[in-house]
C-alpha angles and dihedrals in degrees: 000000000000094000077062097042083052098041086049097049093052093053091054083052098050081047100046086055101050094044088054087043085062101056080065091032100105145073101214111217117182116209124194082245092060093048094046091047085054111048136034115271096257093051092032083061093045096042090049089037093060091031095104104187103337092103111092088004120135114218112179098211137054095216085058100043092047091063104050087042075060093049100053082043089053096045088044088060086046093055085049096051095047091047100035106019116098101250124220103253082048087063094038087064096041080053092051092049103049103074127162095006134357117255109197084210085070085083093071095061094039088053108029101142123109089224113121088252108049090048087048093055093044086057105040094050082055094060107033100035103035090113093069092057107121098014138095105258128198124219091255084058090055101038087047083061087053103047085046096049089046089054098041111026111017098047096037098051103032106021144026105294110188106289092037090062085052098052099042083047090065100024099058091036090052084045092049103039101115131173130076105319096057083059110041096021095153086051096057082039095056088043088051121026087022103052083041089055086054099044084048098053089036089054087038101046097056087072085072082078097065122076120267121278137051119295108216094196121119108348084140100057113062123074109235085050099051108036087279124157091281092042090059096038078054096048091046091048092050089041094052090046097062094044086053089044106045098030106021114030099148090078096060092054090121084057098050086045091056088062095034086101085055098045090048087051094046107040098006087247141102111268125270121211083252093056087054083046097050094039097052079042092057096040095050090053093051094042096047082034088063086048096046091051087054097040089052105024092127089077123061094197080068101053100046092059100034084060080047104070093031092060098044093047087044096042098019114032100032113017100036099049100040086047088055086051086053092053092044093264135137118279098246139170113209097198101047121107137205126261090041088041080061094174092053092109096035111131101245089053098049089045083044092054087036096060092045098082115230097333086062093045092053088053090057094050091041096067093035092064097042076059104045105022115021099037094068096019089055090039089050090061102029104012118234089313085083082067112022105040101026106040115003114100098209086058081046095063094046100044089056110015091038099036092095082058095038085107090055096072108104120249098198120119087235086064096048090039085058095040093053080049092050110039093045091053098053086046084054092051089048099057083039094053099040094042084055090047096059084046092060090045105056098031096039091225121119097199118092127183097304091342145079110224098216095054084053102048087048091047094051087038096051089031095039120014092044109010092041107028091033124030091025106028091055107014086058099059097102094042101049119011126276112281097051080129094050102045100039108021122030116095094193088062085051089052093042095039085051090060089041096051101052094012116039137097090206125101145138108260117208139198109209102187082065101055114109089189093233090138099224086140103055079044104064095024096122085199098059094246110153089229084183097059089059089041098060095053092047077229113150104246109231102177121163090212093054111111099194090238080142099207085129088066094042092052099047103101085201108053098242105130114067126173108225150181111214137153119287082243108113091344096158080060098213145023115297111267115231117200115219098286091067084241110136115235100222102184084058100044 
């Protein structure tokens, strides 16, 4: 069986590499065709137009290729600016001719012409500089129109604004990646993630060998398990990958085109950086799922909801809505809630579900209702476990893919002083953010009390939904422990956590004349909770952070831990305890 594990382990390796060889694989050469098939005519002509000798030019890195793609975006808003924006002689005689007061109807004189631009400046001053109508004006007034209608008007319509330059950035690198990976890309997918799928189950299934339970024994000791040299090289490769991912997709292009055969088969349509995404995160779950059944198959709590997560991120949160996409139907994860689905109530999705008959409809009541009925009404009856660790794939991940780190989160009262911090004030930005976004939605103005509601949607969405969830909440696993996420992040624990802690039946029993103190359970408690503490006292642990994945109980070689449903009478189980300042400590009461 070792000469297996070993055989196994050197084929994920060879896969690994070779999936990491192909980010770097391609020569990128962009055609006028390419360019054409990705913008609209009039920006497919200025962006040629201001290319230089970038068209039919072979560059032999992306990195290379990226910047000059951000050069001819950067001289084509040049050329926009120059033809469209208002100049500054053009506002020195605006100025001239607006004593005593500014009339707004002075534009039409200044720019009286038919031509497109001139048209295009009448209308904009209109609408950027109507304020100052009837009223002295000083030359900063008129130059602050200007630079407004430069950065809102002119770039947008004419040129490449922020996310269009993004989007330009991936979309024409994905179009010009050539060689042999844009032709046979199920081949070099099969020679990378799938030679890395066989080396992973040939390493996993020797354990099957070993007799069921979990061995204790040296989960400290190994260095990808206890912030070692391979622990940190892990943490800096997952880290890496979601910066690449959320901020800078157009240089894993190579990587999108390997799954682009599976997309087609799946939705019908080339493959996204969120399809790979959502592809390697499914995959992961199924693979260390397979590891976790064996690990724990002595319990069959443990198996039931192992099989759990593995069947809703495989049905619900990759085939069902990539199947949808395939009928003409809205993207749409069944199982995501809001607060954690933070764009849920974002404009473009409601007049997306809106504009789907009753399909789309059902999809917005449904989620209404996981937020306002199931939540409390599930957590009542099974506290948050019936979420995080049974259906939420981001639970999913770290219940499989993290369990081998589950022994690095930190059990000290500072840590849980700064989760409940933490957690609770995401939770706060959340409810902030989405209440300024149906403002906005049903007002039409962005601008609510001392904030604009579209600066603060794109802040939650690049600090939480991608720096927090993403780089942190998973890069972090080998750093920090699995549920880093979970504990410090997710504002849907925090909502859920809030209902289990004052309204749940559920809870874990002990039975402190059992406990041995040997501390298997703090151990391997993923959320940080000191379970021994609680042991020790015989005293029920009620903790709003606890997620019921229930690995304290099936560690405990003496029975003491059990997770239980009982009546609200006398939950806590026993008096508050007090430390020897008097000061109550709440999280262990």
């Amino acid at each position: 069986m070792k000469f297996v594990k070993w055989i196994g382990l050197s084929l994920f390796v060879a896969g690994f590499s070779f999936f990491n060889y192909f980010f770097f694989a391609s020569d990128y050469r962009l055609t006028p065709d390419g360019a054409k098939g990705h913008l609209d005519d009039a920006r497919a002509a200025l962006f040629l137009s201001q290319s230089g000798d970038l068209i039919d030019r072979t560059v032999a890195s992306q990195f290379d290729f990226v910047a000059e793609l951000k050069l001819t975006a950067a001289r084509a808003n040049k050329k926009v600016e120059h033809d469209y924006g208002i100049q500054e002689s053009e506002l020195q005689k605006l100025l001239e001719a607006s004593a005593p007061v500014f009339s707004i109807h002075r534009v039409d004189s200044l720019w009286r012409d038919s031509t497109p631009e001139h048209e295009f400046k009448r209308k904009a001053f209109r609408d950027y500089g109507s304020w100052l109508d009837g009223q002295p004006v000083t030359i900063d007034q008129l130059t602050l129109v200007a630079d407004n209608i430069r950065q809102y008007a002119v770039i947008p319509t004419f040129g490449f604004d922020r996310y269009a330059t993004k989007d330009l950035l991936y979309s024409l690198t994905k179009a010009s990646s050539t060689g042999p990976l844009p032709k046979q890309p199920l081949f070099f997918l099969l020679l990378s993630v799938g030679l890395a799928l066989v080396g992973a189950l040939m390493f996993i299934f020797p354990k099957l060998a070993r007799h069921p339970g979990i061995q204790n024994n040296g989960i400290f000791f190994q260095a990808i398990k206890n912030t070692g040299w391979l622990g940190v090289l892990l943490g800096s490769w997952l880290i890496l990958f979601y910066v690449v991912l959320y901020f800078y997709p157009e240089y894993m292009v190579n990587w999108i085109i390997l799954v682009d055969p599976v997309s087609r088969w799946i939705s019908g349509h080339e493959a996204g950086r969120f399809f790979l995404y959502g592809f390697i995160y499914t995959l992961c779950i199924l693979v260390m799922g397979v590891r976790f059944l064996i690990h724990y198959r002595h319990s069959s709590y443990h198996l039931w909801r192992t099989a759990s997560v593995m069947f809703f991120q495989t049905a619900f949160a990759f085939l069902i809505p990539e199947v949808l996409v395939r009928l003409n139907q809205p993207y749409f994860d069944f199982k995501n809630i809001w607060p954690l689905d933070y764009s849920f109530f974002f404009d473009y999705r409601l007049d997306q579900l809106m504009a789907n008959g009753s399909l789309g409809i059902f999809m917005l009541v449904w989620g209404i209702v996981l937020i306002v009925v199931a939540v409390p009404v599930l957590v009542y009856f099974f506290g948050k476990r019936w979420y995080c660790s049974w259906v939420c794939g981001c639970g999913g991940l770290a219940e499989t893919l993290g369990d081998p780190f589950r022994q690095l989160s930190s059990k000290k009262i500072s840590a849980w002083r700064v989760e409940r911090w933490m957690i609770h004030a995401v939770l706060i930005f959340a409810v902030v953010m989405t209440g300024g976004v149906l403002y906005t939605y049903f007002t039409g103005s962005s601008q609510v009390l001392f904030f604009n509601s579209y600066d603060v949607r794109e802040w939650y969405g690049a600090l939480i939904g991608a720096g927090f969830a993403g780089v942190v909440g998973t890069g972090f696993y080998p750093l920090m422990g699995n549920r880093v996420w979970c504990r410090f992040g997710c504002p849907l624990a925090a909502y859920l956590g809030l209902v289990q802690r004052f309204k749940s039946r559920f809870r874990i029993t002990t039975n402190g004349g059992q406990c041995i103190s040997c501390g298997n359970c703090s151990t391997y408690c993923e959320m940080g909770i000191d379970v021994r503490w609680y042991a020790q006292r015989g005293q029920n642990i009620v903790r709003s952070s606890c997620v019921g994945c229930g690995v304290c109980s099936s560690v405990c070689p003496r029975g003491v831990l059990n997770l239980e449903v009982r009546d609200e009478a006398n939950r806590f189980g026993q008096p508050v305890l007090t430390g020897n300042n008097g000061v109550v400590e709440e999280g262990r009461a």
